[in-house]
MARLUM-702195 format. One record per atom (N, C-alpha, C): z, y, x; residue in one letter. Coordinates in steps of 0.2 Angstrom, whole numbers, padded with zeros to 4 digits, always signed. Layout:
N
ZYXA ...
//
This chain:
222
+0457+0990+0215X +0455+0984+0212X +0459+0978+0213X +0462+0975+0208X +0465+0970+0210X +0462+0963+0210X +0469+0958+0213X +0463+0949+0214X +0459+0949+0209X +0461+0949+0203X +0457+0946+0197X +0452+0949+0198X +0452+0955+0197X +0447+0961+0195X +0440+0959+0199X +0444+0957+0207X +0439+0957+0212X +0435+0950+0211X +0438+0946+0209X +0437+0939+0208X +0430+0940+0202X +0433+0943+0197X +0426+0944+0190X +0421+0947+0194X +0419+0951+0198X +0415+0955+0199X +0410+0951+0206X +0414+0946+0209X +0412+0943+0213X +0408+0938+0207X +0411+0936+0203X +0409+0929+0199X +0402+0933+0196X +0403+0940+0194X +0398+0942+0189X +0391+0943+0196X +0392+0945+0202X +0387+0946+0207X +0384+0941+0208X +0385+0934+0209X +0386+0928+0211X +0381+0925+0206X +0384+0926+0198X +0379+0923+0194X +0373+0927+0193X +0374+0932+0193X +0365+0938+0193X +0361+0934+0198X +0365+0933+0205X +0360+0929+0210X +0357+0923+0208X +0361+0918+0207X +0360+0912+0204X +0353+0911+0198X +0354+0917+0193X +0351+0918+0189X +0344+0921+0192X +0344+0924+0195X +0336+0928+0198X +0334+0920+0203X +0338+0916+0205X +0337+0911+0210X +0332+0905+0205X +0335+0905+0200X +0333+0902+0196X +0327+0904+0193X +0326+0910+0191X +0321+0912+0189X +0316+0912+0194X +0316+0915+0201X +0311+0913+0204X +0308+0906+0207X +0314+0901+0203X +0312+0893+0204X +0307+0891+0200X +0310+0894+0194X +0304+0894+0187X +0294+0895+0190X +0297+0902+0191X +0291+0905+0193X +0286+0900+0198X +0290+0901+0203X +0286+0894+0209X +0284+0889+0206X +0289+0884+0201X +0285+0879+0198X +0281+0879+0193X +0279+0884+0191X +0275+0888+0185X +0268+0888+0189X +0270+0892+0194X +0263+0893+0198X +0260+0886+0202X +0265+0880+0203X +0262+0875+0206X +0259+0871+0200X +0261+0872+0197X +0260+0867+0190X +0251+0869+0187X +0251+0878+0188X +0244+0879+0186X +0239+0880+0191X +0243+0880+0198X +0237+0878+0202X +0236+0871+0203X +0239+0864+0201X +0239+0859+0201X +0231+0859+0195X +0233+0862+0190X +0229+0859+0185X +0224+0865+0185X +0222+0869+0187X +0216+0874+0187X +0212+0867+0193X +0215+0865+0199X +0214+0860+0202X +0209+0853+0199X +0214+0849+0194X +0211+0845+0193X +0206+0845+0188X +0206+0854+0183X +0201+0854+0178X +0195+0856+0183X +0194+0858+0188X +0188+0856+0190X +0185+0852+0192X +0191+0848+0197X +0188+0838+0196X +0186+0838+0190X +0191+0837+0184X +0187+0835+0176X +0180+0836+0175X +0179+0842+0175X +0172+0844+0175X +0168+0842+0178X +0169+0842+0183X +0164+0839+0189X +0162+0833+0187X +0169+0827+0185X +0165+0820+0185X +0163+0820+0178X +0162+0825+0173X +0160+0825+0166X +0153+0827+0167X +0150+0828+0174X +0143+0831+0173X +0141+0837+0174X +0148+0840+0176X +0146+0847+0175X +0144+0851+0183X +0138+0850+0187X +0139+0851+0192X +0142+0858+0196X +0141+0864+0193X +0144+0869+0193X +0148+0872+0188X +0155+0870+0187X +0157+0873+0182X +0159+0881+0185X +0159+0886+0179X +0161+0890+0178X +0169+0894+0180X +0172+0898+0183X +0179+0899+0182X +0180+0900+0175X +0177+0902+0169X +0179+0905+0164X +0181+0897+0160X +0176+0890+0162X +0176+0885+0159X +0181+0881+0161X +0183+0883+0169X +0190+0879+0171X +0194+0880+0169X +0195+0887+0168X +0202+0890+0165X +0200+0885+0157X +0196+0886+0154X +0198+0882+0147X +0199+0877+0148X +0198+0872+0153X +0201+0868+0153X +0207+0867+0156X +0208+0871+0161X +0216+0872+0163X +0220+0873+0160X +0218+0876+0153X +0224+0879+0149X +0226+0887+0151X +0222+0889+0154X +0225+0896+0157X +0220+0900+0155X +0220+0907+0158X +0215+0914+0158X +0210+0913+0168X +0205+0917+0163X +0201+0918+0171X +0206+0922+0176X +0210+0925+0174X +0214+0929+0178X +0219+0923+0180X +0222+0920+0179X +0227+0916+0181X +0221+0913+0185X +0217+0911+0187X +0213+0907+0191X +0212+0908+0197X +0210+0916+0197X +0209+0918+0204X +0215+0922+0204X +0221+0924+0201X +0225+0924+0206X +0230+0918+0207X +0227+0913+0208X +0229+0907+0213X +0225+0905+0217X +0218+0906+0217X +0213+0909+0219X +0209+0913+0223X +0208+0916+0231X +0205+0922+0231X +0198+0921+0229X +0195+0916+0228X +0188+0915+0226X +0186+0907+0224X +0179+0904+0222X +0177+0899+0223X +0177+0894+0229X +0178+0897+0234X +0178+0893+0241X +0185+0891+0242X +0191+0896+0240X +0196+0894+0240X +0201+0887+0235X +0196+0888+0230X +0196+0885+0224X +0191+0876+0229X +0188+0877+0229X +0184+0870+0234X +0187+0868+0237X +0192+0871+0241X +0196+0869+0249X +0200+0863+0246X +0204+0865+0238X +0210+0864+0238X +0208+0858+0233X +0200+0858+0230X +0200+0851+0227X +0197+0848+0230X +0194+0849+0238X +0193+0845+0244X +0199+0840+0246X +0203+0845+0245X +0212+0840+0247X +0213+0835+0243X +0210+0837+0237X +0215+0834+0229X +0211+0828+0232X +0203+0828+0232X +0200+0820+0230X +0202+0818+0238X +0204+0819+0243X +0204+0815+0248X +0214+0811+0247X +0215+0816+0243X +0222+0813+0242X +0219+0806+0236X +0216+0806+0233X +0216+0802+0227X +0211+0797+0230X +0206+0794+0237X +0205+0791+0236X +0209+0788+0243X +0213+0791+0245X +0217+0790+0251X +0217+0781+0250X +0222+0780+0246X +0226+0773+0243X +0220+0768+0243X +0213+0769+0239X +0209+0767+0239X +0205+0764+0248X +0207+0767+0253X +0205+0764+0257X +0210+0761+0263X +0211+0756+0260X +0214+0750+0265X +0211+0749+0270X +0214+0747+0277X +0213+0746+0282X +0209+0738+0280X +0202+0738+0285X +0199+0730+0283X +0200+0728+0290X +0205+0722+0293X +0207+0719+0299X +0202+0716+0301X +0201+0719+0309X +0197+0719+0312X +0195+0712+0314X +0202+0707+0315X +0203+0701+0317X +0202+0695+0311X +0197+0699+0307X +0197+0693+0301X +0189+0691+0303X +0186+0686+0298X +0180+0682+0302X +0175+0687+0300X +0170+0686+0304X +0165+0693+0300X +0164+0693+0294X +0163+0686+0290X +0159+0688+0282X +0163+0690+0279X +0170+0688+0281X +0174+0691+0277X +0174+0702+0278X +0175+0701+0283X +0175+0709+0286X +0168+0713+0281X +0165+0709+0281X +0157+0715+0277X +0159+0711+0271X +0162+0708+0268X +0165+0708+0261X +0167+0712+0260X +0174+0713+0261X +0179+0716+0260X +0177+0725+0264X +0172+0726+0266X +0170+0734+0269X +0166+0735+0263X +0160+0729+0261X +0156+0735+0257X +0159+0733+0249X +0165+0729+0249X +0166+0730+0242X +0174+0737+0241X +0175+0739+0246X +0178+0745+0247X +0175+0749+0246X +0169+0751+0250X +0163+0757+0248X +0163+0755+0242X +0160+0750+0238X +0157+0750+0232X +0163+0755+0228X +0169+0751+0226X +0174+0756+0223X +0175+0762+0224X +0174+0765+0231X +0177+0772+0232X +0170+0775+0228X +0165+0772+0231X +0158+0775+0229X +0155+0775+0221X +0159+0771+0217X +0160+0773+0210X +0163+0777+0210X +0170+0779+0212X +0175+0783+0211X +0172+0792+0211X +0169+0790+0217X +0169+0798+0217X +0161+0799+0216X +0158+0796+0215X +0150+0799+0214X +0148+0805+0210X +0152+0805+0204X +0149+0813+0197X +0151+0818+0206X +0159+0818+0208X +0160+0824+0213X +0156+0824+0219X +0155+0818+0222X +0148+0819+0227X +0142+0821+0225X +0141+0821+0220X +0134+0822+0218X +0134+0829+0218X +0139+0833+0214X +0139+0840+0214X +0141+0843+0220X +0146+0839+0226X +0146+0844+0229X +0138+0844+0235X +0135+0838+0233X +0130+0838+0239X +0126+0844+0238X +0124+0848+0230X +0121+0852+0227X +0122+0857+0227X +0129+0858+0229X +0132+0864+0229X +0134+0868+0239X +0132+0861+0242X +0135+0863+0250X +0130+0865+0253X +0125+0866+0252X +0119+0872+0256X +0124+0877+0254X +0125+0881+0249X +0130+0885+0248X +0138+0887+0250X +0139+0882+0252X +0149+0882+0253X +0150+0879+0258X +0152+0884+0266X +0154+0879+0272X +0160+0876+0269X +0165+0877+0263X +0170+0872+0262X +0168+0865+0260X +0162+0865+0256X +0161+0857+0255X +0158+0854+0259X +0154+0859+0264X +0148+0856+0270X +0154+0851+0274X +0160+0855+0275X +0164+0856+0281X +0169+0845+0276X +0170+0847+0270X +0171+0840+0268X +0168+0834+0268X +0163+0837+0265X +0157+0829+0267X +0157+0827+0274X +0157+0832+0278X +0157+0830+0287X +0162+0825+0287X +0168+0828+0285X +0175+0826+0286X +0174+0819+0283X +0173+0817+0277X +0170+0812+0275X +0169+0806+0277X +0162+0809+0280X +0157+0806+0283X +0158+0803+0289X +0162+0806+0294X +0166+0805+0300X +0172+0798+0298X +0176+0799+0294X +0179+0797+0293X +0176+0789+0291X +0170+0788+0287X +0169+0780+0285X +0167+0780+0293X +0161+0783+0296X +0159+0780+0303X +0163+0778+0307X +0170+0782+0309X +0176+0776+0311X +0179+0771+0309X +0179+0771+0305X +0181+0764+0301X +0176+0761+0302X +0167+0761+0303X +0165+0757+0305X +0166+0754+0313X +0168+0758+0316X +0167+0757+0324X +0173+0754+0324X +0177+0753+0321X +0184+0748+0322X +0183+0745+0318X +0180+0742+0312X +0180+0735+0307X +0176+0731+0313X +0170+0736+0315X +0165+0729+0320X +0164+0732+0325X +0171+0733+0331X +0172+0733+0336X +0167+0730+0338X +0170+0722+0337X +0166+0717+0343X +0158+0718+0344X +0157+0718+0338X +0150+0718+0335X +0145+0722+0339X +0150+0729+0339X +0146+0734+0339X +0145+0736+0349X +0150+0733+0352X +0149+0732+0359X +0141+0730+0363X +0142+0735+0369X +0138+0731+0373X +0130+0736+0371X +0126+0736+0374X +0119+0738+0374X +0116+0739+0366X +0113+0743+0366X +0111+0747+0358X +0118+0746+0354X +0123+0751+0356X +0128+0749+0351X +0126+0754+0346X +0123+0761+0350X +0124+0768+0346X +0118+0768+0339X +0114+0763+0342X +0107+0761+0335X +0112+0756+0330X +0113+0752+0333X +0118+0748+0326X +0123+0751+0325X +0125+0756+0325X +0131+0760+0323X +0126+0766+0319X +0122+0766+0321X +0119+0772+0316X +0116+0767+0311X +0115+0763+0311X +0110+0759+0305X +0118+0756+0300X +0121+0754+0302X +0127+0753+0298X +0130+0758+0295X +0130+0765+0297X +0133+0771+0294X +0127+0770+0288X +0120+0771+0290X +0115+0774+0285X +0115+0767+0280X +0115+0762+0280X +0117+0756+0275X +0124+0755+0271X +0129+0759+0275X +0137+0758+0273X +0137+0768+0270X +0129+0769+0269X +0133+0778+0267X +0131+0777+0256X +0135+0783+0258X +0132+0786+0249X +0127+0784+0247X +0121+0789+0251X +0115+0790+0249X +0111+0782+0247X +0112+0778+0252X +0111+0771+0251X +0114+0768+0243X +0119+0770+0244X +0122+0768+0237X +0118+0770+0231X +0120+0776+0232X +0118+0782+0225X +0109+0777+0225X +0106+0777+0231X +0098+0774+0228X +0098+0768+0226X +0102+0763+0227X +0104+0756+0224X +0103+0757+0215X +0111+0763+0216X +0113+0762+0209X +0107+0766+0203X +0106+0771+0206X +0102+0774+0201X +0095+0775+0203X +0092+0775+0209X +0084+0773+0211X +0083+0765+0208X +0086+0761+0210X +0085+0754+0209X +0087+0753+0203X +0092+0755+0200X +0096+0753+0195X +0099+0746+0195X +0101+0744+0201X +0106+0739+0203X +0111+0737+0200X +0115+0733+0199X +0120+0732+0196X +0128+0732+0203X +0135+0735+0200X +0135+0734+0206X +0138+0727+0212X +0138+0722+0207X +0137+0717+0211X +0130+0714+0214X +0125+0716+0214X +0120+0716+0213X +0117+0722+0221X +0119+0727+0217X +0121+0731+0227X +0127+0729+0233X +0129+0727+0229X +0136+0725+0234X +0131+0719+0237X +0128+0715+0237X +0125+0709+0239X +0120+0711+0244X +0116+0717+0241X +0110+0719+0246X +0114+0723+0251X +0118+0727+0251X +0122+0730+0257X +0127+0727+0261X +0127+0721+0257X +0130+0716+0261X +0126+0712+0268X +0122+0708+0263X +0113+0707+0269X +0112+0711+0275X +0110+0718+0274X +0108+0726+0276X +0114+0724+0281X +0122+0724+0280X +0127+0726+0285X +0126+0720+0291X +0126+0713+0287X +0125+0707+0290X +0118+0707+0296X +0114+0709+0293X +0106+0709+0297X +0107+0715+0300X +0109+0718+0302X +0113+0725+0308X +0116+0721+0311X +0123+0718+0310X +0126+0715+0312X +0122+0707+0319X +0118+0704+0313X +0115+0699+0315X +0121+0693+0316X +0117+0688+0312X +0120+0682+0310X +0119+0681+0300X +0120+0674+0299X +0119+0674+0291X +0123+0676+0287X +0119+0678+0282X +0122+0682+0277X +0128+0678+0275X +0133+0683+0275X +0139+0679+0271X +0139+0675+0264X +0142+0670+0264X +0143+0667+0259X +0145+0670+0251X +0145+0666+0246X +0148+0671+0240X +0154+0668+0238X +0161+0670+0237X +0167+0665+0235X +0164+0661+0231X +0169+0657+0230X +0170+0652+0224X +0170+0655+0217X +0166+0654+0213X +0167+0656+0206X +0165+0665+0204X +0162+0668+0208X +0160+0675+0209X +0155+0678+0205X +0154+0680+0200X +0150+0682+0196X +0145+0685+0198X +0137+0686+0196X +0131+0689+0197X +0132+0695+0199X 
//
């Protein structure tokens, strides 16, 4: 075999790889693309009302077959894990740090008008997964994770507050006024508005806190 010869044959090896490298670049993005969207066609449904959708439904709405579902999939619990991730990625952004160094009324402003946003945001998917986690250590295991999660945030927004003799009662009474459930009973037990809740769970955090209820800005609507 001469240079050239070797030279074509090298070239011809070289592109096949290329080509199969290629190919299986496709492939992986192919498969991220439909696990992305098998992902958030259950989101979809969830916040459309649908407490338990179907994998036959997800897949319609994913655009795919039940069989592409679960083979991204080894089951529904593994399908939960992964839209456990999705929604703590998507309310990630939504939860700013509220500085601890600002003056209190400011601080239960700006904490329960937090909760209020995240707590529209995700209520259709909290409602469904609270429905569905006597069933699934993967959502049981999220909402904990949740849930721990806003309680530190309260233990560092009202540090000062929270110091000192009965911290652990006012720490528990500002979780159960600063949770979900409080919310959800606001908005749909009461049928609150939610400026209107935002005000009562403001009071609620204040009267835990103890001292007067915070003022309302300038020009702040009902």
């Amino acid at each position: 075999m001469n240079l050239a010869t070797g030279e074509r044959v090298a070239n011809r090896v070289a592109g096949r790889a290329a080509d199969r490298s290629a190919a299986t670049d496709g492939r992986v993005r192919r498969g991220e693309r439909n696990r992305a969207a098998i992902v958030d066609a259950l989101l979809a449904l969830l916040e459309a009302g649908d407490p338990k959708p179907s994998a036959r439904a997800i897949a319609a709405h994913a655009g795919c077959s039940v069989r592409t579902v679960f083979q991204h999939f080894d089951d529904m619990e593994t399908l939960y894990a992964a839209v456990v991730e999705r929604q703590q990625e998507r309310i990630a952004p939504m939860l700013e740090p509220v500085e601890a160094s600002l003056p209190r009324a400011e601080r239960v402003r700006a904490l329960v008008a937090q909760r209020a946003r995240v707590f529209e945001r995700i209520a259709p998917v909290r409602r469904a997964g609270l429905r569905s986690s006597a069933s699934s250590p993967v959502l049981r295991d999220g909402l904990e994770r949740t849930a721990r999660r806003f309680r530190r945030q309260l233990e560092e927004v009202f540090a000062a507050e929270l110091a000192g003799p009965g911290r652990r009662e006012r720490l528990a009474a500002l979780d159960l006024v600063c949770s979900f459930d409080a919310w959800e009973q606001l908005r749909t037990g009461q049928r609150l508005s939610v400026a209107s809740a935002r005000r009562v769970v403001e009071a609620l955090v204040t009267a835990v806190l103890g001292g007067p209820a915070p003022g309302r800005p300038p020009g702040e609507g009902p």
